[in-house]
N, C-alpha and C positions, 0 to 999 in steps of 0.2 A: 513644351506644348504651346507656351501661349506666342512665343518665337516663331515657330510651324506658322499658328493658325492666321499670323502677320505675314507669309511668304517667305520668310528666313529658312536659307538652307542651316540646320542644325549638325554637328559632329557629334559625336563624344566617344574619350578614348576606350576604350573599349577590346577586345582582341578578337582571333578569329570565331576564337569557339562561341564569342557572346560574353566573354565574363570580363565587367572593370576591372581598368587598367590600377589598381593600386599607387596612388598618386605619388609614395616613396619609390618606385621602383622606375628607377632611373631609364634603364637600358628599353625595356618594354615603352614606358612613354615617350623617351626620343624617337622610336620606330614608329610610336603613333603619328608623331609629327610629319611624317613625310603624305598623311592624306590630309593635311590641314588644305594645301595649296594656297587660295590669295585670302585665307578667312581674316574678317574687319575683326573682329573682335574676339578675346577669349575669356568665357566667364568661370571665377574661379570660386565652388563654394565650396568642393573637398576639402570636409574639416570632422573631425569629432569637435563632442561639446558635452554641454552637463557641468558645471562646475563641482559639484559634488565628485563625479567621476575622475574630474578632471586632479581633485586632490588627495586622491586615493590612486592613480594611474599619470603620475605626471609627465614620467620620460614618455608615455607613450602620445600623450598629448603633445608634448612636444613636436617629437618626431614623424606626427603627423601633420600638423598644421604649419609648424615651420622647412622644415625639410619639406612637404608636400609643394607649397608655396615656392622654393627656390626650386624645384622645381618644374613647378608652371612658367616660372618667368625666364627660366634658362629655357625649356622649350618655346615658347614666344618668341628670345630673341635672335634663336638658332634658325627659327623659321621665318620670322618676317613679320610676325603676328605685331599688328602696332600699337595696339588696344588692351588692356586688361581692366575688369571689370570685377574688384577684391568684395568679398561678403566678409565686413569685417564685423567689429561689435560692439559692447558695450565696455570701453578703458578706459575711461576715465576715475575709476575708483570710486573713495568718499565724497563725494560733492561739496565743492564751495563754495557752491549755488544753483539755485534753480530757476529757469529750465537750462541744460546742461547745451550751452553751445558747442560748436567746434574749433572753438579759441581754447574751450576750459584746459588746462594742464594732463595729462595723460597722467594715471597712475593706476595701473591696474594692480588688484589686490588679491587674484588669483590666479592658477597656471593658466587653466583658459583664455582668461583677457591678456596674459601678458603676452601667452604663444599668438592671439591676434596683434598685439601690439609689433612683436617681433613681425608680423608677416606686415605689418605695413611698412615696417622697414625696408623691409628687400623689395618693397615695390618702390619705394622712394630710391632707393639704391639703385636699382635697372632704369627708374627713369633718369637720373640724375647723372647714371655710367655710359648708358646706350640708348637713353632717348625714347624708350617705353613708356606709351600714354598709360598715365594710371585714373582710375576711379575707384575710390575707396566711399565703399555702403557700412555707416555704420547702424548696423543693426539693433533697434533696443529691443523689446520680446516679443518674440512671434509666437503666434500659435496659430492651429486650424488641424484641417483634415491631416488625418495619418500620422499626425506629429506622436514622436515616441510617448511610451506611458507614465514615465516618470515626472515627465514637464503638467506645472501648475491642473490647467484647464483639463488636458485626459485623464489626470489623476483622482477630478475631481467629479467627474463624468463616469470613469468607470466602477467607482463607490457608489452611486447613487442606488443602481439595483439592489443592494444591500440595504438600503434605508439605512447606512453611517455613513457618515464619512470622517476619516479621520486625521488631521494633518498637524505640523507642528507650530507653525509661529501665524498667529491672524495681521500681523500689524506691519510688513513689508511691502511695500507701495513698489508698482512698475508701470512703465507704461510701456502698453500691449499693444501690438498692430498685427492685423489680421493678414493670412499668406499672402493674397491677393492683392496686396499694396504693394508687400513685399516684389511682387513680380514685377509691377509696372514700373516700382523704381530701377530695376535692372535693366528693363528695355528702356527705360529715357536715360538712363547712365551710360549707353550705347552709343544714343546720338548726341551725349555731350560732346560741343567741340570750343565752348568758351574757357576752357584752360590744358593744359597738357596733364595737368597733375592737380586732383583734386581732391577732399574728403566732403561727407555729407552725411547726415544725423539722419536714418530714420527711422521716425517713427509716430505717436500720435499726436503728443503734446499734452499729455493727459495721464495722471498715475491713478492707480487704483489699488489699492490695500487687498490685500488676501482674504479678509473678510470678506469687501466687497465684491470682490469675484466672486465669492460662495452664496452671498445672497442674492447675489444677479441669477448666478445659473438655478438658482434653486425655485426665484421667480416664474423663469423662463419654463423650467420643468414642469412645476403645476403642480406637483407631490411632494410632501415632507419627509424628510429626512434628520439626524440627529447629527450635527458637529460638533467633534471633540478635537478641542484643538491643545497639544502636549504643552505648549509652552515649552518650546526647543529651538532656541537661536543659531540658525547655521552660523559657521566658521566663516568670518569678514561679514558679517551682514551691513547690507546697506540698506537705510530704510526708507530713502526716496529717488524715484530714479525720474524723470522727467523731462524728454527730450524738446530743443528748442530747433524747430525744422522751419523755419523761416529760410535760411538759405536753398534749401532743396525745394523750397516754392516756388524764390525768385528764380534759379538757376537751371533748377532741373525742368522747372514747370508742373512739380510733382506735391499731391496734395493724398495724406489717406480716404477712401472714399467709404471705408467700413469702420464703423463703431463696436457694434458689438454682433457675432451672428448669433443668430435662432441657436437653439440645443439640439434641432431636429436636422441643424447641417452637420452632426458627430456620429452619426450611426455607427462607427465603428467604436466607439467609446461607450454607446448609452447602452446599462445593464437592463 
């Protein structure tokens, strides 16, 4: 949308009948490729996610974000496409410091981050084989409108009409960036042209505790509510995540411009 409402002609794969192109299925998306014609850029965020899900369903997480991935950039480079624009994420693992640059060591600790880690491979591969511009967005946690109900913020939004809420660990620090960041970094990733091949951190620079998210929103609402939190350690927890986006200031020219929204931007959420 926000591409559109900049004058960019937009594609997406798609078929006749209206229904996506399922990003595994090879033959269907080569054939997409022949209405790309002279497109500058292709953005790729075709991915599942949830790490929870992710380690309950791992071949399939695999197989969608790796496989999906080779091929986006086998269609790219079949076509001409020069550009690719990767929504990667959060791999770096345990932290052995903070705030988490794009020098820190890669170590992902779950299928999720590692099947991103794998796709930034193959983009480093096509550019490195065939000369495909890459930009790699590494994503630390989004939230906003629409976002599924299992993630942090609409889980804790859709409790609310209840007067409980109930979740497991208060003491997991992340830092949060609102969609709408997310979007502009995608269109200034576009008109990067100061390297061929690059990564870039984003996010706010700022972690906030599970707690803290509960007492923000509960502010915000105006109503009381009871939290009971289980005392339940996800599987790999990490308990601070805090992104160092200094380079995506100097470079992209991109800065987050939202801290935290209103409760009354969730109406799909609020009971």
């Amino acid at each position: 949308m926000e591409l559109r409402r900049q004058g960019a002609e937009v594609v997406t794969p798609t078929e006749d009948n209206g229904r996506n192109i399922d990003v595994r299925e090879w033959p269907k998306l080569r054939d997409f490729g022949k209405v790309l014609g002279t497109a500058d850029v292709a953005y790729h965020l075709a991915a599942l996610m949830f790490v929870p899900y992710a380690f309950q369903e791992p071949r399939e997480i695999y197989d969608v974000n790796v496989l999906g991935t080779l091929n986006v950039m086998e269609l790219c480079r079949l076509h001409g496409v020069p550009k690719v624009v990767f929504a990667s994420s959060y791999v770096y693992g345990q932290p052995s410091y903070l705030p988490i640059d794009e020098a820190h060591p890669l170590n992902p600790n779950n299928p999720y981050a590692r099947s991103k880690a794998l796709g930034e491979g193959l983009c480093r591969a096509y550019h490195d084989e065939y000369g495909l511009s890459c930009v790699i967005l590494r994503f630390f946690n989004l939230y906003g409108e629409r976002q599924r109900a299992e993630f942090l913020i609409p889980s804790i939004l859709s409790q609310l009409g209840r007067g409980r809420v109930e979740l497991k660990d208060p003491e997991p620090k992340r830092d949060y960036l609102y969609v709408s960041d997310a979007i502009d970094a995608h269109v200034r990733a576009a008109d990067y042209d100061k390297a061929d091949y690059d990564v870039f951190n984003i996010g706010s620079g700022v972690s906030f505790a599970v707690s803290d998210i509960v007492d923000r929103v509960l502010r915000l609402w105006g109503k009381s509510a009871t939290v009971n939190y289980q005392s339940e350690r996800r599987r790999g927890e990490i308990m601070d995540v805090v992104a160092d986006i200094r380079k995506a200031r100097l470079l992209l020219g991109w800065q987050p411009k939202v801290r935290f929204k209103e409760i009354s931007e969730y109406p799909t959420y609020a009971g």
